[in-house]
N, CA, C and O atoms as CSV, one atom per row, in Angstrom:
chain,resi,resn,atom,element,x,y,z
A,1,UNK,N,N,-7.582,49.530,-63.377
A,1,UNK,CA,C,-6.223,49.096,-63.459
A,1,UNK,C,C,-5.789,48.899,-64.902
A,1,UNK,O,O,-4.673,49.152,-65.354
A,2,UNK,N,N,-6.960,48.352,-65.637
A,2,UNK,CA,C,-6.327,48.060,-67.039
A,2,UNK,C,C,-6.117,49.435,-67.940
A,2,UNK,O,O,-5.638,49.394,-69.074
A,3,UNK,N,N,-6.589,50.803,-67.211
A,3,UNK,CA,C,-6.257,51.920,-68.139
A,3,UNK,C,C,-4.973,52.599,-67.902
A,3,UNK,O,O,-4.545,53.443,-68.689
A,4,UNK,N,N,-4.043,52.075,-66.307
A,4,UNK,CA,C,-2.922,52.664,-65.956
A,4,UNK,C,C,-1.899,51.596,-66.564
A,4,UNK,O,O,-0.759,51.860,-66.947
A,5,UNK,N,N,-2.490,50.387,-66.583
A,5,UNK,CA,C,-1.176,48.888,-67.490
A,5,UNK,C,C,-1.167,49.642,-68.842
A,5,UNK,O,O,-0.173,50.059,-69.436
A,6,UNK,N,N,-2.493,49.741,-69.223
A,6,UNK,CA,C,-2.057,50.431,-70.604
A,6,UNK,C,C,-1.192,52.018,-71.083
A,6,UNK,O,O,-0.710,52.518,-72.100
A,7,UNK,N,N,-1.341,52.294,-69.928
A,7,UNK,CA,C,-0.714,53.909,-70.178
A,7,UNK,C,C,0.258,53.604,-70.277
A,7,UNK,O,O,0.997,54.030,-71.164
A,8,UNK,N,N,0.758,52.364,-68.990
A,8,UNK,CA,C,2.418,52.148,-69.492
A,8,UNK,C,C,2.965,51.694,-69.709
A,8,UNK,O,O,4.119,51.696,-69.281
A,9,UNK,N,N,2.280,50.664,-70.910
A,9,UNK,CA,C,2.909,50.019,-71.963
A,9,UNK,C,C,2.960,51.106,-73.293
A,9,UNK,O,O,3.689,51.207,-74.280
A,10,UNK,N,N,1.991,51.725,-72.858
A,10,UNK,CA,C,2.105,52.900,-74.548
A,10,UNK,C,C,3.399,54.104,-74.145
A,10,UNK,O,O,4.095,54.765,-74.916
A,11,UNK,N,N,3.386,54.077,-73.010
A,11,UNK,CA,C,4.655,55.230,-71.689
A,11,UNK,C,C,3.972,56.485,-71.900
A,11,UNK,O,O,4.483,57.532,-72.299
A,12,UNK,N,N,2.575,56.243,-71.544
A,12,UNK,CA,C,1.397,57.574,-71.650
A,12,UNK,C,C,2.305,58.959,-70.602
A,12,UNK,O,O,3.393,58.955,-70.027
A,13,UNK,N,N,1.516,59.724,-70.707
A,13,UNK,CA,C,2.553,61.349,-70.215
A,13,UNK,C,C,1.937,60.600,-68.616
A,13,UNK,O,O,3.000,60.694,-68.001
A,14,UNK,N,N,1.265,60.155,-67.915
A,14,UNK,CA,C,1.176,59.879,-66.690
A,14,UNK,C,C,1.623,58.554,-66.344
A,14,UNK,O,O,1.377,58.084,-65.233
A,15,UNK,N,N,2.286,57.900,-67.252
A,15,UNK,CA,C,2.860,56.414,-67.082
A,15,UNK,C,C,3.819,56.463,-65.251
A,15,UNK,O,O,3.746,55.683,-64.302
A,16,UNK,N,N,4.535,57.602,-65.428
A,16,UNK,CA,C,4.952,57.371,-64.556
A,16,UNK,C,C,5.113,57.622,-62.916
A,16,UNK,O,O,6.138,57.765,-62.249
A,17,UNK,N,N,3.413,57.621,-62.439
A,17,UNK,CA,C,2.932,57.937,-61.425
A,17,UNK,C,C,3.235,56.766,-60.831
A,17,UNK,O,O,3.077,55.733,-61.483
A,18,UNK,N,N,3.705,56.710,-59.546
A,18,UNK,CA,C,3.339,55.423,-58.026
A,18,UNK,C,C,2.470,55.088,-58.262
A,18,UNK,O,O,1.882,55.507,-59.259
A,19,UNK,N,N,1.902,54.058,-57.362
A,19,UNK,CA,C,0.963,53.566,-57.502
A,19,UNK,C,C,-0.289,54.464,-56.399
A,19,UNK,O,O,-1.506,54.559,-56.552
A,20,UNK,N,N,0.407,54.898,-55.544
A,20,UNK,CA,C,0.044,55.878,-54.510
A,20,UNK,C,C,-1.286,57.128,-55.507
A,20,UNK,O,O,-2.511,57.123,-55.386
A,21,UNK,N,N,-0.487,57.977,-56.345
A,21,UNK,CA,C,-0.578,58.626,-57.059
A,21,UNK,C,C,-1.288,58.261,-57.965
A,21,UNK,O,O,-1.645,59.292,-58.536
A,22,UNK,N,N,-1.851,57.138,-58.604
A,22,UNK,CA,C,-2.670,56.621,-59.249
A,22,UNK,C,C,-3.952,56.103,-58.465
A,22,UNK,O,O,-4.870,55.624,-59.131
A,23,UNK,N,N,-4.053,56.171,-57.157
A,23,UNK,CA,C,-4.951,55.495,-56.383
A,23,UNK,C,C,-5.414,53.872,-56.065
A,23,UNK,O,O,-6.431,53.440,-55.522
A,24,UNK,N,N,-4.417,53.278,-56.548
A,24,UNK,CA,C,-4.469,51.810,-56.275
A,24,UNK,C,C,-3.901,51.204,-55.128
A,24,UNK,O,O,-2.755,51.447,-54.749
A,25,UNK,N,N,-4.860,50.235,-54.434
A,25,UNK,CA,C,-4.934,49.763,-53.318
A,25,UNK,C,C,-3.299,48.508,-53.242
A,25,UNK,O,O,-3.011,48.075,-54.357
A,26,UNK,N,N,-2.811,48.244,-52.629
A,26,UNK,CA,C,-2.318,46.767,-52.905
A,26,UNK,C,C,-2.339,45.877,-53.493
A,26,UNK,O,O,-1.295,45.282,-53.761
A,27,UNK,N,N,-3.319,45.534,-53.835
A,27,UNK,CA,C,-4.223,44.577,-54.453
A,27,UNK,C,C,-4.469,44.841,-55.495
A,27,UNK,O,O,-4.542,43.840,-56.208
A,28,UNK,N,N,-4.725,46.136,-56.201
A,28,UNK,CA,C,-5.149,46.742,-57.224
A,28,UNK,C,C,-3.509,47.169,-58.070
A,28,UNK,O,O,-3.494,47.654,-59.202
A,29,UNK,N,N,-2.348,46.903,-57.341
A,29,UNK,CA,C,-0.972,47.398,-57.473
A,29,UNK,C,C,-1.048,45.986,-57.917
A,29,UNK,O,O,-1.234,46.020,-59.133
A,30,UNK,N,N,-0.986,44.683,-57.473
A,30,UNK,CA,C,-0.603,43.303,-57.818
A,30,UNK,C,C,-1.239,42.830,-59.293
A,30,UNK,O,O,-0.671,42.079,-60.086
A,31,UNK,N,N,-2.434,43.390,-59.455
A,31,UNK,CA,C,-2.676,43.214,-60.932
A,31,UNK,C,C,-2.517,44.144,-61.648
A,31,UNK,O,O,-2.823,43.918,-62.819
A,32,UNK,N,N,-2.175,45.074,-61.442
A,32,UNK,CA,C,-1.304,46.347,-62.247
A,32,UNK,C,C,0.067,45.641,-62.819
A,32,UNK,O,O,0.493,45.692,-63.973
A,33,UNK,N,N,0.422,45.221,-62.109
A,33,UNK,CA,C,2.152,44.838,-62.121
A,33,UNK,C,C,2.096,43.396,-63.209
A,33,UNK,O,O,2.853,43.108,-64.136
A,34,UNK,N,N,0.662,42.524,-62.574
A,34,UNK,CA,C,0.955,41.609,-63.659
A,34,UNK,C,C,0.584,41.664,-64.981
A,34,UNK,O,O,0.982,40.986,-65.928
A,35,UNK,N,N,-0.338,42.676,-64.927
A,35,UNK,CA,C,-1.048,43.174,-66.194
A,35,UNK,C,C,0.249,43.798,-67.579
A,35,UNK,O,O,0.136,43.758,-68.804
A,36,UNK,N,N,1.643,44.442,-66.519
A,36,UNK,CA,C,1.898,44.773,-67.214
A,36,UNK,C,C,2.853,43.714,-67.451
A,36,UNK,O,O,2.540,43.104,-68.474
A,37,UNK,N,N,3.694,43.347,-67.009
A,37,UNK,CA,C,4.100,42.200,-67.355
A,37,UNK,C,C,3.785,41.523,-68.550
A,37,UNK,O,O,4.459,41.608,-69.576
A,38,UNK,N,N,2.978,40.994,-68.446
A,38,UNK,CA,C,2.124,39.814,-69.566
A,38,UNK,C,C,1.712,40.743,-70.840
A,38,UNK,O,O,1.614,40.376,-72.011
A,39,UNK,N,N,1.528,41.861,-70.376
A,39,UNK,CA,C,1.540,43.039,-71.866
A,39,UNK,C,C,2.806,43.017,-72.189
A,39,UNK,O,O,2.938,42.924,-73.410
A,40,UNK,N,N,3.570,43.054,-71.746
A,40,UNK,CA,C,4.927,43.305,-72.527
A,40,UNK,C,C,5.396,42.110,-73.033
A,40,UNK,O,O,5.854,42.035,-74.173
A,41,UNK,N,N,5.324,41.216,-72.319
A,41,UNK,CA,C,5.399,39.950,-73.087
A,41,UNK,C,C,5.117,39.875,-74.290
A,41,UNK,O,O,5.968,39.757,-75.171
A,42,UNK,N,N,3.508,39.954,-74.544
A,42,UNK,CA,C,2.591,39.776,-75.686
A,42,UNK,C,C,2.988,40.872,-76.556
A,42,UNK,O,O,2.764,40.776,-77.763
A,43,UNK,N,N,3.672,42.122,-75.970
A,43,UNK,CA,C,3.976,42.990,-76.908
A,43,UNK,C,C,5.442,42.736,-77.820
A,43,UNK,O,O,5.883,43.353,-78.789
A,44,UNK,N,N,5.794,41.967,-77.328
A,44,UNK,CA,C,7.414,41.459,-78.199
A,44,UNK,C,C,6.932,40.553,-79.155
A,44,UNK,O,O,7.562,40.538,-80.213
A,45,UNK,N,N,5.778,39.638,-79.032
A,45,UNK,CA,C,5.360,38.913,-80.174
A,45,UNK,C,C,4.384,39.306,-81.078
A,45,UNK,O,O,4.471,38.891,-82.234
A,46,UNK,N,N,3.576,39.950,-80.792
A,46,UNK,CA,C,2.359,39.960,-81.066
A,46,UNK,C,C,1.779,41.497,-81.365
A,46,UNK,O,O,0.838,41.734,-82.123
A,47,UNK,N,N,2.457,42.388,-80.692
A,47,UNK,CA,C,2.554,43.960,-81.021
A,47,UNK,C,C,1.509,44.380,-79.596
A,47,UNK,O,O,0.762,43.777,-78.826
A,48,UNK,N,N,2.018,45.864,-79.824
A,48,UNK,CA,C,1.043,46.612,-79.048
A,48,UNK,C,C,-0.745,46.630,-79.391
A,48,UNK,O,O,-1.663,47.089,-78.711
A,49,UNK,N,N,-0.754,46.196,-80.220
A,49,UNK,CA,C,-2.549,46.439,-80.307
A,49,UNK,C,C,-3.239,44.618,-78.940
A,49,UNK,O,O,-4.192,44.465,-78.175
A,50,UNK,N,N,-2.301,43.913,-79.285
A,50,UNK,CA,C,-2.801,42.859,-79.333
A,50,UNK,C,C,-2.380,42.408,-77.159
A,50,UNK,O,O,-2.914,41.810,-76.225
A,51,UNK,N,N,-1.135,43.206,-77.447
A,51,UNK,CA,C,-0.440,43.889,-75.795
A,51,UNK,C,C,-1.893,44.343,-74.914
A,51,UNK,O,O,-2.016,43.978,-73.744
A,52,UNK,N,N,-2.799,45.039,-75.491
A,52,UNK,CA,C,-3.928,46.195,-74.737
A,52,UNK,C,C,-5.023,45.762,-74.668
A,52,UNK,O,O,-5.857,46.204,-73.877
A,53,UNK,N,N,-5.310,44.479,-75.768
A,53,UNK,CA,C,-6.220,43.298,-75.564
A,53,UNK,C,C,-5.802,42.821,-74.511
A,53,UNK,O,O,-6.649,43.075,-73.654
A,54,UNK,N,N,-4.645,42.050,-73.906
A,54,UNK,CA,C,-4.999,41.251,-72.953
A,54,UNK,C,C,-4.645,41.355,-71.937
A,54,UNK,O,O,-4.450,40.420,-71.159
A,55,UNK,N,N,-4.357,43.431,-71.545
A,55,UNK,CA,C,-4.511,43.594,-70.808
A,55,UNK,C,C,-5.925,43.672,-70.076
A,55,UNK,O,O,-6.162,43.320,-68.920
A,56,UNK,N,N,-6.681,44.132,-70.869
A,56,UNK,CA,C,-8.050,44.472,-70.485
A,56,UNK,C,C,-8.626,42.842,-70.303
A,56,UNK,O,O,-9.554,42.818,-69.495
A,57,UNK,N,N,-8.327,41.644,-70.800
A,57,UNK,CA,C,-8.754,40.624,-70.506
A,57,UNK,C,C,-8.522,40.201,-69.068
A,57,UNK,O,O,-9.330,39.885,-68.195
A,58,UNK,N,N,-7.300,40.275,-69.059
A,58,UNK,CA,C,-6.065,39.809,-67.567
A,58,UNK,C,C,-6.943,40.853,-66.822
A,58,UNK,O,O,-7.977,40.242,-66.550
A,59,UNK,N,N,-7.026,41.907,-66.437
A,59,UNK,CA,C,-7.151,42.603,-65.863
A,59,UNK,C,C,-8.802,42.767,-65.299
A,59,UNK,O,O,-9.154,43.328,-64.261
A,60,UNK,N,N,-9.723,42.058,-66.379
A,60,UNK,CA,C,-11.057,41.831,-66.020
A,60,UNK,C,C,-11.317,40.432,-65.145
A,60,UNK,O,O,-12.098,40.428,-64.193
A,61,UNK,N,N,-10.677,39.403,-65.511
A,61,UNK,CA,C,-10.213,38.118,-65.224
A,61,UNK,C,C,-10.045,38.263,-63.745
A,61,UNK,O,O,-11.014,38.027,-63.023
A,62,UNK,N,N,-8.766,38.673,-63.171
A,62,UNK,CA,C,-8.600,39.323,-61.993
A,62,UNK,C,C,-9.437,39.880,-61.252
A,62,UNK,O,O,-9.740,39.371,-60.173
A,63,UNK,N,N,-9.929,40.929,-61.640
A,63,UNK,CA,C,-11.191,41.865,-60.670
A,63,UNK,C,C,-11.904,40.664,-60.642
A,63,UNK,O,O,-11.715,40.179,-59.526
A,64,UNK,N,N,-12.502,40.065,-61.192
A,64,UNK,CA,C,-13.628,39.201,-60.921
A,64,UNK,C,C,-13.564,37.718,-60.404
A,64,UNK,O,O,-14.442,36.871,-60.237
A,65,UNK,N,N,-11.908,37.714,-60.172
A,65,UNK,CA,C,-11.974,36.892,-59.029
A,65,UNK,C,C,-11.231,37.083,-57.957
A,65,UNK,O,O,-10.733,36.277,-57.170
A,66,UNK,N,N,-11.198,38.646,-58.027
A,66,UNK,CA,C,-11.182,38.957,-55.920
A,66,UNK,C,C,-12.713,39.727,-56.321
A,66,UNK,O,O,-12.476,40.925,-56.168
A,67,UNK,N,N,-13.722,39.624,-56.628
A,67,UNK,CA,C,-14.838,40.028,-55.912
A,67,UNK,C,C,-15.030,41.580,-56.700
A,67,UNK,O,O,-15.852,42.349,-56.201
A,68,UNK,N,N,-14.214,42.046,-58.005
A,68,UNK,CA,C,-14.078,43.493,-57.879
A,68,UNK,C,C,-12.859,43.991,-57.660
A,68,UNK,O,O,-12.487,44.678,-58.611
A,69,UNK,N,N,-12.044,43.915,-56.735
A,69,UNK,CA,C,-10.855,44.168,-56.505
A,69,UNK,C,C,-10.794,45.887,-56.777
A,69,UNK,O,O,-9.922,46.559,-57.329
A,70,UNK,N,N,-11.804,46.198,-56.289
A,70,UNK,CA,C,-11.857,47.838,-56.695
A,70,UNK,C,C,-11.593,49.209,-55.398
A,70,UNK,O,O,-11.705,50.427,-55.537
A,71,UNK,N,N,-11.375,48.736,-54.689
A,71,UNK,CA,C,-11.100,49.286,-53.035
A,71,UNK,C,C,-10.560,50.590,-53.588
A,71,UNK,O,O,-9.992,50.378,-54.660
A,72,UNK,N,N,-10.550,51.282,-53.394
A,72,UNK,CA,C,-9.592,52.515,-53.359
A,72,UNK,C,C,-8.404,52.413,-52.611
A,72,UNK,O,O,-8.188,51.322,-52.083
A,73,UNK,N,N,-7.516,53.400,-52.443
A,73,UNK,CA,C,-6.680,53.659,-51.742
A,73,UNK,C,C,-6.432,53.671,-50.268
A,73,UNK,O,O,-5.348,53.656,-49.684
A,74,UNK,N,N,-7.770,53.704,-49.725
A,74,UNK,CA,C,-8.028,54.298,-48.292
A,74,UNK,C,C,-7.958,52.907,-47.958
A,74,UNK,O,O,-7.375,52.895,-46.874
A,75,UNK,N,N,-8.174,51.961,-48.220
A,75,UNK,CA,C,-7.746,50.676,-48.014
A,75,UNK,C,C,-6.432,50.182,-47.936
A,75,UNK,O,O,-6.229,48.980,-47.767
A,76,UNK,N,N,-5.415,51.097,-48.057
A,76,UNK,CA,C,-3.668,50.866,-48.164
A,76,UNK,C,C,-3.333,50.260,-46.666
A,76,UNK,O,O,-3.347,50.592,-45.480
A,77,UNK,N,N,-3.097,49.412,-47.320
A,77,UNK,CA,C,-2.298,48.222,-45.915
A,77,UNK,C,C,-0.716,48.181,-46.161
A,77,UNK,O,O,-0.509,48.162,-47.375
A,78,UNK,N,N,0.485,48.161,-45.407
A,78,UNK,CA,C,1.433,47.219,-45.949
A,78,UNK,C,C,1.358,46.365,-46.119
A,78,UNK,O,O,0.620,45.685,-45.405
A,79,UNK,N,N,2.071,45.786,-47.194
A,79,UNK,CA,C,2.432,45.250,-47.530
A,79,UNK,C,C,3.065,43.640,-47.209
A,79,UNK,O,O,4.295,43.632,-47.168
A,80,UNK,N,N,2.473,42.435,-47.002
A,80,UNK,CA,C,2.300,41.674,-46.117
A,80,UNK,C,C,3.766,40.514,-46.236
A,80,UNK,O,O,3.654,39.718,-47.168
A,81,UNK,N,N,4.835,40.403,-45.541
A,81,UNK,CA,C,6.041,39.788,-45.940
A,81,UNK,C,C,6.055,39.137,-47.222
A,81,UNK,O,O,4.903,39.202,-47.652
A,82,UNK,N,N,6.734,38.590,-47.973
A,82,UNK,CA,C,7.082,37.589,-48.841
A,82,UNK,C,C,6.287,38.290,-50.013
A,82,UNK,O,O,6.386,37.610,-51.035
A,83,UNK,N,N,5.617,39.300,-50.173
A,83,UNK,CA,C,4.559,39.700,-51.243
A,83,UNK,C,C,5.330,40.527,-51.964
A,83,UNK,O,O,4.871,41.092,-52.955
């Protein structure tokens, strides 16, 4: 997840794949989304180098506390109300 947050905070030539299309589960979409978030944040103060640090932090942080959070796709559930 932390190599697709980073693609598109840099707006890499595949930045703008679904999440479908990238192979991320739900779950793997929810820390995508916050990953990038909080990069862009950090990227208005602090610049892009420092943006890609904490994505890869946030984004390790996360996996390792759902267990991994590494499911593939074939695991695609909807999407559960209020989420």
């Amino acid at each position: 997840m932390s190599y697709w947050a980073k693609e598109t905070l840099k707006g890499g030539k595949w930045s703008g794949l679904d999440w479908e299309q990238k192979g991320l589960s739900n779950d793997q979409y929810a820390i995508h989304e916050e990953a990038v978030a909080a990069g862009r944040a950090e990227e208005r103060t602090a610049g892009l180098d420092k943006a890609l640090e904490l994505v890869d932090r946030l984004v390790a942080q996360r996996c390792a506390a759902q267990n991994g959070a590494t499911w593939s796709s074939e695991n695609w559930r909807l999407p559960s109300p209020g989420r």
